[in-house]
C-alpha positions as CSV (number, residue, x, y, z in Angstrom):
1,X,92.5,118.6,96.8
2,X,89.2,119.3,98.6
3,X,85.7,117.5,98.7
4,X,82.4,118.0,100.1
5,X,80.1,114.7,100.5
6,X,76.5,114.3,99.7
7,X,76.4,111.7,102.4
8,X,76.8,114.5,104.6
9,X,74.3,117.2,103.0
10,X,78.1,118.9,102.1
11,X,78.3,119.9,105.8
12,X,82.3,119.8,105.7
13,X,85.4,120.5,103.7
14,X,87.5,117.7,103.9
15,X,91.3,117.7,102.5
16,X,92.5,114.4,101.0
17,X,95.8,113.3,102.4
18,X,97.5,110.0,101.1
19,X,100.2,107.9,102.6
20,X,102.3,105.1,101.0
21,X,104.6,102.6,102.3
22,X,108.1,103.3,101.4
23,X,109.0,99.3,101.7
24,X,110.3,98.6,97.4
25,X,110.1,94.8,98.6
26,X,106.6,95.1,99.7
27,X,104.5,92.8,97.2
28,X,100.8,94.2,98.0
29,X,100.5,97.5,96.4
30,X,98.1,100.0,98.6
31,X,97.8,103.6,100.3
32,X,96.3,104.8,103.1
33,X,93.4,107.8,101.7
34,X,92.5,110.0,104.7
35,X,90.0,112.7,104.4
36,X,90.7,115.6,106.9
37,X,88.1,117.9,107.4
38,X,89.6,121.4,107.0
39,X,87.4,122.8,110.8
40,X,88.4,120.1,112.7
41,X,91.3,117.8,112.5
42,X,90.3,115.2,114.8
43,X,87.4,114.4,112.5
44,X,88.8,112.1,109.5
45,X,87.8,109.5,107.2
46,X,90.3,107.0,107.1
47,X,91.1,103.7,105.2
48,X,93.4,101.6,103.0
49,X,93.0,101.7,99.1
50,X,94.1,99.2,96.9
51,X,94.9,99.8,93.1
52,X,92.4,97.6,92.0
53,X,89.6,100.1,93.8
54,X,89.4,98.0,96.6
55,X,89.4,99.2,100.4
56,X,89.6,98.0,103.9
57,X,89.8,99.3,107.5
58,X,92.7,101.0,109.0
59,X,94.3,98.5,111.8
60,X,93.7,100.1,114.9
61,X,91.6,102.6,114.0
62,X,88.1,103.6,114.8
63,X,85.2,102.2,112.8
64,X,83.9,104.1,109.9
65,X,79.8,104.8,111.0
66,X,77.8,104.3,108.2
67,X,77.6,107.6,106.6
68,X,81.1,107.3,106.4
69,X,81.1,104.0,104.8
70,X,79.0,105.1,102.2
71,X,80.9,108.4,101.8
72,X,84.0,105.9,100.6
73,X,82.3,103.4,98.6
74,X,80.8,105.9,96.5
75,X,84.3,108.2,96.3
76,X,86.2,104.9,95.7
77,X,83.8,103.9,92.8
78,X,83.9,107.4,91.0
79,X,87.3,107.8,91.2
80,X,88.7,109.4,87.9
81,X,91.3,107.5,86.1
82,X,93.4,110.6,85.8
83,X,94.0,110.8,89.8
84,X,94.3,106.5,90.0
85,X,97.5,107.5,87.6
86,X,98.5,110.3,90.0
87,X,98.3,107.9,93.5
88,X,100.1,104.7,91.4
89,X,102.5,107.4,90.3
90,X,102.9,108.3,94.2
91,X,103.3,105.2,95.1
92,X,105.8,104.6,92.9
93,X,107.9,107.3,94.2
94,X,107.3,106.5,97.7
95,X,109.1,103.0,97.1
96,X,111.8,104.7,95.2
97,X,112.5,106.8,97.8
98,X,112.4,104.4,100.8
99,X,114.9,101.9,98.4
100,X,117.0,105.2,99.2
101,X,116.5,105.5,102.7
102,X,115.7,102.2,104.0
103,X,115.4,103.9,107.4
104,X,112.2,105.1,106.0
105,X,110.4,101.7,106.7
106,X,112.9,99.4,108.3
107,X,111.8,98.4,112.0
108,X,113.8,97.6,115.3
109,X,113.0,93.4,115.7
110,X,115.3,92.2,118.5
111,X,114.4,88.5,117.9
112,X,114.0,88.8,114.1
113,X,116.3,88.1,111.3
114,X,116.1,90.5,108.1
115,X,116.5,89.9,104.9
116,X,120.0,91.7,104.2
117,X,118.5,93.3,100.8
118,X,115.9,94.3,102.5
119,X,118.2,96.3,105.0
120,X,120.2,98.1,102.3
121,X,118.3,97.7,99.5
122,X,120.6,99.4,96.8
123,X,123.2,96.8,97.2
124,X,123.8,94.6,93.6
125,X,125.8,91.8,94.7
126,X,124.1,88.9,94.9
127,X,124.9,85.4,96.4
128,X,124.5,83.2,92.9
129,X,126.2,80.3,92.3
130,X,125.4,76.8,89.6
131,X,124.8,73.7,91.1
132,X,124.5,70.7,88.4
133,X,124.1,73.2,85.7
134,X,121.0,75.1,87.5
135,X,121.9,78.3,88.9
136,X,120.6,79.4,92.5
137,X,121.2,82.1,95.0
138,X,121.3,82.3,98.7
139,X,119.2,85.2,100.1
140,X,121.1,86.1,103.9
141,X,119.4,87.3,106.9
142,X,120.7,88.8,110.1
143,X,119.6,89.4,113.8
144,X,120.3,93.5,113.9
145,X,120.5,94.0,117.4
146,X,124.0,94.4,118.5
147,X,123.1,93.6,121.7
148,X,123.4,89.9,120.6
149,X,126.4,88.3,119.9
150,X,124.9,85.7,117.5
151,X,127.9,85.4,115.3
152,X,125.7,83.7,112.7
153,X,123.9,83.9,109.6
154,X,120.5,82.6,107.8
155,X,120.4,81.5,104.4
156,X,118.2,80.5,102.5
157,X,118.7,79.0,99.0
158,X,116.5,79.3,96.0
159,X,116.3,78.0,92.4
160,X,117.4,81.4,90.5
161,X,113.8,81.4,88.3
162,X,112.9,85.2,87.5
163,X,109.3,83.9,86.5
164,X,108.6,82.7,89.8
165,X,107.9,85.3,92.2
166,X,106.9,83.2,95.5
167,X,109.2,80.1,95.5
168,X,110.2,78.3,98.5
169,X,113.4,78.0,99.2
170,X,115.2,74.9,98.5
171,X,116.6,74.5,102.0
172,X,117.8,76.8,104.6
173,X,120.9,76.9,106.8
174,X,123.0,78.6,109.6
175,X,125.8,80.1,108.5
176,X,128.8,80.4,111.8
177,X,131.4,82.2,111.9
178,X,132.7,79.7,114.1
179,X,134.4,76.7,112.3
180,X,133.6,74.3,114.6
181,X,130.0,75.3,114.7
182,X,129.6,75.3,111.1
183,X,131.0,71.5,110.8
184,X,128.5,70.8,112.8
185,X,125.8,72.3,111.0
186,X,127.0,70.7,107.5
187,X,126.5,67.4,109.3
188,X,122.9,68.0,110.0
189,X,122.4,68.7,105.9
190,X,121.2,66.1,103.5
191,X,124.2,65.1,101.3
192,X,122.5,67.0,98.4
193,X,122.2,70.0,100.4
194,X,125.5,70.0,101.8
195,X,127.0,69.5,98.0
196,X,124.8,72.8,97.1
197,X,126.8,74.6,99.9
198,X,130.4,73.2,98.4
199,X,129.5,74.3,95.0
200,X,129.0,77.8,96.6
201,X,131.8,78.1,98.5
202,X,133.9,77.3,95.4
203,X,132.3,79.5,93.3
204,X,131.9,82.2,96.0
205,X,135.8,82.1,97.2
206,X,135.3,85.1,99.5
207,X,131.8,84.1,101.0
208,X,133.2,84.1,104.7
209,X,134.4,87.7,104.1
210,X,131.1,88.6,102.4
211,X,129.4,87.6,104.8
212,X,131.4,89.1,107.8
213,X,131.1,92.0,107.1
214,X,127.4,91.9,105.8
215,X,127.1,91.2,109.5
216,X,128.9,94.6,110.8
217,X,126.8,96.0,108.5
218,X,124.0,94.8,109.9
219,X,124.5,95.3,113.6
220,X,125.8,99.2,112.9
221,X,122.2,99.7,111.2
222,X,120.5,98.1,114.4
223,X,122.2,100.5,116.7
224,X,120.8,103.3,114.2
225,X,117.8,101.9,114.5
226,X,117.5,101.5,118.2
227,X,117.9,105.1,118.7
228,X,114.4,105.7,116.9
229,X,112.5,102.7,118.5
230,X,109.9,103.1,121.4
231,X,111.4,101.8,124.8
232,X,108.9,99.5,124.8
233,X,110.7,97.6,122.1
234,X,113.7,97.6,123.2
235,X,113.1,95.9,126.0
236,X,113.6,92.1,126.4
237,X,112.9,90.1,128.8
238,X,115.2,87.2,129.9
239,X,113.2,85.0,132.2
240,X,110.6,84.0,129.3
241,X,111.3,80.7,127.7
242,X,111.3,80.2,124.3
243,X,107.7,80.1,122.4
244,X,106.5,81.7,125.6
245,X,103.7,84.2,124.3
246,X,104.2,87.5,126.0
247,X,100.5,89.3,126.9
């Protein structure tokens, strides 16, 4: 698809190229529009587009000069429905795909933990269990680098409420693998809390299992990951204390 601007007395052809995230757990909805002219690839027209017709700048990108501002408020406001359709419909495919191929938007965090859905996004069983005749789930997260030898777990436990998209969680909680770390934990927990975690144990009889090997899993995907990350992140450095800001 081709255009010619006004803006620019029609000067250049400039190809429209769009780019969507591939993350099916990202909530925003948007796509990167990037006009390339056909001459000269280094000259582009970039920016973010919502589906609600609304734009703003590219992180890390150069600022649009005010022709080009104008050429993409005008574009954005005379859209045609039919191609809106078209990019939602793109977008749409772009998150099926990446629920496929996680790899597709996961990134290597040494220090972070991830969402375990989030790393292998087709997986269906879920951590439910009833507590006082409410149900709730436990959402678990793992550190990916196999580098560290964290042996644990977070969880986070919600209030199973499929009209409530942004909850917080009820409580969270470190999950060892260690016995003797885990006690410990428990008797940090408010008594209501720690009587959430019994109920799930008993109703999830295999938790410890689950949750084992939920870790493998996880670790195997960071070494997959680490092979694609820039060196840069892989990198840690030892001597900094913790909440020390690295410049």
């Amino acid at each position: 698809m081709t255009f010619r601007f006004e803006e620019e007395d029609f000067e250049h052809i400039y190809v429209l190229e769009d780019f969507y995230p591939t993350n099916p757990f990202a909530e925003e909805e948007f796509m990167v529009v990037s006009f390339r002219d056909d001459e000269d690839s280094s000259n582009r027209i970039s920016f973010i587009l919502t589906f609600n017709r609304s734009t703003r700048p590219l992180p890390n990108y150069p600022k649009l000069t005010p022709v080009q501002s104008n050429i993409v408020k005008n574009w954005v406001k005379e859209i045609p429905n039919e191609l809106m359709v078209l990019l939602k419909q793109r977008a749409m495919e772009a998150k099926a795909y990446g629920e496929k191929n996680p790899m597709s938007y996961l990134e290597f965090a040494a220090e972070r933990y991830t969402n375990f859905l989030e790393m292998f996004p087709s997986m269906k069983e879920n951590l439910v269990f009833t507590y006082e005749d409410e149900k709730y789930f436990a959402e678990d997260h793992y550190r990916m680098d196999p580098r560290e030898k964290n042996r644990d777990v977070k969880l986070f436990i919600y209030k199973l409420d499929l009209n409530e998209t942004n909850q917080a969680p009820v409580f969270s909680y470190t999950y060892h693998f260690n016995e003797k770390e885990r006690s410990e934990e428990d008797a940090r927990l408010k008594p209501e809390h720690n009587e959430m975690l019994v109920a799930m144990n008993q109703a999830i009889s295999s938790l410890y299992e689950i949750l084992k090997k939920r870790y493998r899993d996880a670790k195997k995907l960071g070494e997959e990951l680490m092979k694609q990350a820039p060196p840069e992140i892989l990198h840690v450095n030892e001597k900094l204390k913790p909440n020390e800001m690295v410049h």
